[in-house]
N, C-alpha and C positions, 0 to 999 in steps of 0.2 A: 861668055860661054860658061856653061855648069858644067860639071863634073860628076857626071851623072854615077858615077862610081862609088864618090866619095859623098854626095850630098845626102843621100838616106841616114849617114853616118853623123854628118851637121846636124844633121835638125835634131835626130837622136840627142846631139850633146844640145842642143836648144832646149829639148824636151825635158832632158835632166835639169836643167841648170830651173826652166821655171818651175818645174815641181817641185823640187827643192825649197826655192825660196818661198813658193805657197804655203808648204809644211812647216817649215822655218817661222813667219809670221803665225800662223795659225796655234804652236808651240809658244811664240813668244807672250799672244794674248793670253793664255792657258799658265804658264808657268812663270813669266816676269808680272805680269799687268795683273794677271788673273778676273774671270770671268767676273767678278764684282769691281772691281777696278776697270774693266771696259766698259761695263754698264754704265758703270759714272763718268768715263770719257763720254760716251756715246750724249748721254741725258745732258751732260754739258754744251755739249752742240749744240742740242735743239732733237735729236735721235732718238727714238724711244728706245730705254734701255732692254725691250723684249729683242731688240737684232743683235745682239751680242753675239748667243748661242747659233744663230742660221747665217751669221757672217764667221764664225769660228770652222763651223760645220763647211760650210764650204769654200773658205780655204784647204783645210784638213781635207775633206774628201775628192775636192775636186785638186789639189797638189797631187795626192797619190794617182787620181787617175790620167793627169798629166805624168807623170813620170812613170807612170806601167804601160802605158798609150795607151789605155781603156774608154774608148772615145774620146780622149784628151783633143781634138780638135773642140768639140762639143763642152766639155769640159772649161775650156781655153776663153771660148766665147761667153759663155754663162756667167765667168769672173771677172769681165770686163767691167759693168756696172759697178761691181765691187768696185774697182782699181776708180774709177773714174767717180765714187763718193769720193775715196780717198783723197783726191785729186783736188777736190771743190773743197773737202776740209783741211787740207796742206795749202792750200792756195794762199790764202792768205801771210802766212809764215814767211813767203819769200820761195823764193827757185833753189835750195840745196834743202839737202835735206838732215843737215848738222845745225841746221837754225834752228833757236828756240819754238819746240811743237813743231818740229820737219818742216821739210819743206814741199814742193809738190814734184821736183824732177823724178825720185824714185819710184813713185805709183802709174806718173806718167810712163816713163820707160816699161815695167811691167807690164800696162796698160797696153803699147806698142809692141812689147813681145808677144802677150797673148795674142794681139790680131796678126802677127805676123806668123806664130807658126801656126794656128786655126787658118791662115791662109795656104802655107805651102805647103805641112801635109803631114802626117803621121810619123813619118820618118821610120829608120830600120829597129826592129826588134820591138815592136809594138803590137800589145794583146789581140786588142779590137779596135780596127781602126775605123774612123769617123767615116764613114760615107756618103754623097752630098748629089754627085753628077756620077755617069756611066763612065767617066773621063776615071773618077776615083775609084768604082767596081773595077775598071780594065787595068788600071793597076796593082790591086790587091788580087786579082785573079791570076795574073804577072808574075805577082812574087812568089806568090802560092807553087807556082807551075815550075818556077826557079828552082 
């Protein structure tokens, strides 16, 4: 049974928690790594070091529009690719992600959060929210009316 009360309020704190940690990485490449030092990550993979800046960028912008709900479902989805490079470049490292060069549980999780809240929904106190089905219009016309 949901809690239909309290669940706009969950996913809200879902919605915070993965914007955060978007912004969080996207900060960490910028200010620990820094943009020439992810390039050289990157080109060591096998990555051209031109994706730096359009994986920086969208962390950074797509965190914030996760954590404003500014179509953060849309948002959510679009970073999934992202999380799931991650993924296949952690892979190897082993499953934690305190192994030497991480490991792959962290990005997977991420990866799992993004498709879970792009699945259940916008949650309370969200700019513009993602629109998909009439099912999604009758609820944002709902709350509007609230």
């Amino acid at each position: 049974m949901i809690d239909q009360r309290l669940a706009p309020y969950g996913v809200l704190a879902l919605r915070i928690a993965l914007g955060v940690m978007f912004i969080a990485h996207a900060y960490l490449k910028l200010a620990v790594f820094t943009v020439a030092g992810f390039e050289g990550f990157l080109g060591k993979i096998g990555l051209p070091a031109i994706l730096a800046w359009p994986i920086i960028l969208a962390e950074l912008l797509g965190g914030i529009a996760i954590l404003v709900g500014f179509y953060g479902r849309a948002a959510s989805l679009a970073l999934i690719p992202i999380l799931l490079g991650a993924v296949m470049v952690h892979a190897p490292n082993g499953w934690l992600f305190n192994a030497p060069n991480g490991g792959w549980e962290y990005p997977a999780f991420m990866a799992l959060t993004a498709l879970a809240y792009a699945m259940i929904g916008d949650g309370a106190l969200a700019l513009k929210r993602t629109e998909w089905s009439s099912a999604d219009r009758a609820q944002t016309t709902a709350s509007a009316e609230a």
